[in-house]
C-alpha positions in Angstrom: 139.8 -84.9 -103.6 138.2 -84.1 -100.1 139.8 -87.0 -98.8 143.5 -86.1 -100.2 143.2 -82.7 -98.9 142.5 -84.4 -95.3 145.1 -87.0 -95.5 147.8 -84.2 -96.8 146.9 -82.0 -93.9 147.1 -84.9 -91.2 150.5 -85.6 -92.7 151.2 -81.7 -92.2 149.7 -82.1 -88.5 152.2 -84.5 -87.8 155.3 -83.8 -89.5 154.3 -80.2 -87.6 154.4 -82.1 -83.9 157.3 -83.7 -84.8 159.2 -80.7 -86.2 158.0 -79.1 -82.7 159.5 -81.8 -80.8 162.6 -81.9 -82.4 163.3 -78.2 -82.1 162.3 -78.4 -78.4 164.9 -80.7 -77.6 167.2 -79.1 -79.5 166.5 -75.9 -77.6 166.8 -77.5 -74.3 170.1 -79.0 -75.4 171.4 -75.5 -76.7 170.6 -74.1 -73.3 171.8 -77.0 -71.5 175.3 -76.3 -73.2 174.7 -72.3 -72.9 174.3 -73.7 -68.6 177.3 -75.8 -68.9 179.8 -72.8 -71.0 178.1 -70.4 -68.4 179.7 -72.0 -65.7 182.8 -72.8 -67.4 183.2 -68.7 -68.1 182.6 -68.3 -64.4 185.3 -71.0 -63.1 187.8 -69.0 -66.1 186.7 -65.6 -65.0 187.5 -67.2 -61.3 190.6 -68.2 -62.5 191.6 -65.8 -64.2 190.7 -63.2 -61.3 193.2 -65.2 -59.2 195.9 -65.2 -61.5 195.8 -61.5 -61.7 195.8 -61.2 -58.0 199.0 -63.5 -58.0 200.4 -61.6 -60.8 199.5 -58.2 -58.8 201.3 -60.0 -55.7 204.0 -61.1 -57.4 205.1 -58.0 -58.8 204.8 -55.8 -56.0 207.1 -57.9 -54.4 209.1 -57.9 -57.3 209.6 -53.9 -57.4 210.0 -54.3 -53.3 212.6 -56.4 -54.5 214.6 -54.4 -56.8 214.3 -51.1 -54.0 215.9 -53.3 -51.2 218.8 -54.3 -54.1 219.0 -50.6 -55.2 219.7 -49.9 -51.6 221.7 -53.1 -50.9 224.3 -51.4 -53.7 223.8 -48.0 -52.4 224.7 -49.0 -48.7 227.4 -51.7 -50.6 229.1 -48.6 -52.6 229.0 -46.4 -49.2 230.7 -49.0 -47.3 233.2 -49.6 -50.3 234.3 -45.5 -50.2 234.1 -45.6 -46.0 236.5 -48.7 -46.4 238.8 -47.3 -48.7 238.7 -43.7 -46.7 239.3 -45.7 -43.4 242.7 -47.6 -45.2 243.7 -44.1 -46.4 243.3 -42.8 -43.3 245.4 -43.0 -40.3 245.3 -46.1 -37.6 244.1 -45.8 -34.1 246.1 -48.3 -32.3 243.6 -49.2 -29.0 245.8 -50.5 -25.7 244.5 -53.8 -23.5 244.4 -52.3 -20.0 243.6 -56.2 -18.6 246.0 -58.6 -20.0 245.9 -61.2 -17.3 243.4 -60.8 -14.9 239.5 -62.1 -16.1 236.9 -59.4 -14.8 233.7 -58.9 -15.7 231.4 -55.9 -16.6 231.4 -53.8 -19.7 233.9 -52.6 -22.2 235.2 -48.7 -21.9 237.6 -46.8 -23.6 239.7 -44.4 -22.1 242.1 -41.4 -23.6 245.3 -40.8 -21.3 247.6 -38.4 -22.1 251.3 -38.6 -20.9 253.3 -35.6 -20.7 256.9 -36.7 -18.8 257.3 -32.9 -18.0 254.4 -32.7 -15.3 255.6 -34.9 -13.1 258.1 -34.6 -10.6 261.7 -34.6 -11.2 261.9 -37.6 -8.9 258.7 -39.6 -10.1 259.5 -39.7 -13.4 260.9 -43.1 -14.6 264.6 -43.8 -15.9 263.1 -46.1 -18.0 261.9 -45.0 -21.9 258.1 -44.2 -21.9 255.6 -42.6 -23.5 254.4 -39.6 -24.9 251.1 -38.2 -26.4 247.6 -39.6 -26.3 246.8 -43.5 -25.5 243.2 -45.0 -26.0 242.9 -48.2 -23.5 240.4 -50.7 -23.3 239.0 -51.9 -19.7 236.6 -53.6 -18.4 234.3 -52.2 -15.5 230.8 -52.3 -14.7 230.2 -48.9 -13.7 232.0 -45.3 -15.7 233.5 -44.7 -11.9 235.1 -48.0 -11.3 236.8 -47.4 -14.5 237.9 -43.8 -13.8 239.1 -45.3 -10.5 240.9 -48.1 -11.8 242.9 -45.8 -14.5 243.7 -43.0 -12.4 245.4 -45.9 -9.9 247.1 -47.3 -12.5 247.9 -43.3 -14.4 248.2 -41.1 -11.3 248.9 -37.8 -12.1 251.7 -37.4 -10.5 253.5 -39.3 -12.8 252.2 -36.5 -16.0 248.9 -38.6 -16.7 245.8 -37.4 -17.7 242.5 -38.7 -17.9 241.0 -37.2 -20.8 238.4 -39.1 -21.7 236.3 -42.1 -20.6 233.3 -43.1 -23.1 231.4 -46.9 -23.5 233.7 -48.8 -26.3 233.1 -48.8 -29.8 232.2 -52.1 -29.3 228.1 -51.2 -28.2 227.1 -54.1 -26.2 230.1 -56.6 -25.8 230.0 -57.7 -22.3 232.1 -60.7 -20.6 229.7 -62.9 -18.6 230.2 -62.8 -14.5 229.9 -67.2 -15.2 233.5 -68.1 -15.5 232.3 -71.3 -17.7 230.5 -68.8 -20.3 233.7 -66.3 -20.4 235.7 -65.7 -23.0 238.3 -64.6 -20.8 238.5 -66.9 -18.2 241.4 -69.4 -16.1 241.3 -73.1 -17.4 239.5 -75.6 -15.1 240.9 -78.3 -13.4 239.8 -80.9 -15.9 241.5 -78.7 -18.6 244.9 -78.8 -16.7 245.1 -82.0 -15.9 244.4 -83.0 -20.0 247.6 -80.6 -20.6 250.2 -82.8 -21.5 253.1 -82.5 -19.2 256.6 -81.3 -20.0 259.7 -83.7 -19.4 263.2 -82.3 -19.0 265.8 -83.7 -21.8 267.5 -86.6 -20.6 271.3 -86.1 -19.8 272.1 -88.4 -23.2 269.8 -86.2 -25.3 271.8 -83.4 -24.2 274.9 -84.1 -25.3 
């Protein structure tokens, strides 16, 4: 009896040591994995914190977005009702004060009133001109060189006025002093010699 009691509790001794080992890997495993889905919710939460960065990005340029459009169609129906008020409204004719000869400077705009009864009997012109307010545009690099040049052309003697002389509604148009970069400028000689040449009719062609 004394020796089943020993042999049963050697069996119990063991199958204790191997329960113990079994459970210990076990554990080890279990916190292996816990290692492993530790670092797995750190990469997510990483992720994740990215994403919503992104996101947070994204919108916010989103809503930027939508307030440049909102203004886009703001400015858009402004310009619409300026449009449609300037084509109701009356047309201001401008005048080219250079038609042939290039210069080089700035663009001005200047208001000359005519009035045919302020100038002399014998200064005033049998031709048809004028009468009123004329804006002209000229070219000059200075406000005095353009004052100069329309007062020579408009003397007042012949019922001219200067009444105004302001820079050009066109802020910033220039004409370059470099003939080659010039809008307005005289063709080259390589450019006149490529124009074709004009040949009179012969006699037979003519009749």
């Amino acid at each position: 009896m004394t020796g089943m009691m020993l042999y049963l509790s050697l069996g119990l001794m063991v199958l204790s040591v191997i329960s113990n080992r079994y459970w210990r890997r076990q554990l080890a495993a279990m916190r292996s994995n816990q290692d492993k889905i530790k670092v797995k919710v750190d990469d997510a939460t990483k992720e994740v914190a990215e994403v919503a960065a992104v996101y947070a990005q994204l919108a916010h340029q989103h809503a930027e977005t939508e307030k440049r459009v909102g203004k886009a169609e703001q400015e858009m129906q402004a310009a619409l009702l300026e449009l449609d008020k300037r084509r109701d409204g009356p047309v201001v004719r401008y005048y080219v004060f250079d038609r042939i000869e290039p210069r080089a400077g700035r663009f001005w705009e200047a208001a000359v009133r005519h009035t045919p009864a302020d100038s002399p009997l014998q200064d005033r012109p049998t031709h048809r001109t004028w009468t009123g307010i004329r804006r002209y545009v000229l070219i000059a690099d200075t406000e005095r060189e353009a004052r100069e040049r329309v007062e020579a052309r408009f003397p007042r003697k012949g019922g001219f006025h200067l009444m105004e002389m302001v820079p050009c509604r066109l802020n910033g148009l220039a004409v370059n002093r470099i003939p080659e970069f010039s809008t307005f400028r005289k063709p080259g000689a390589a450019e006149e010699e490529t124009k074709p040449v004009r040949r009179p009719a012969s006699a037979s062609a003519r009749g």
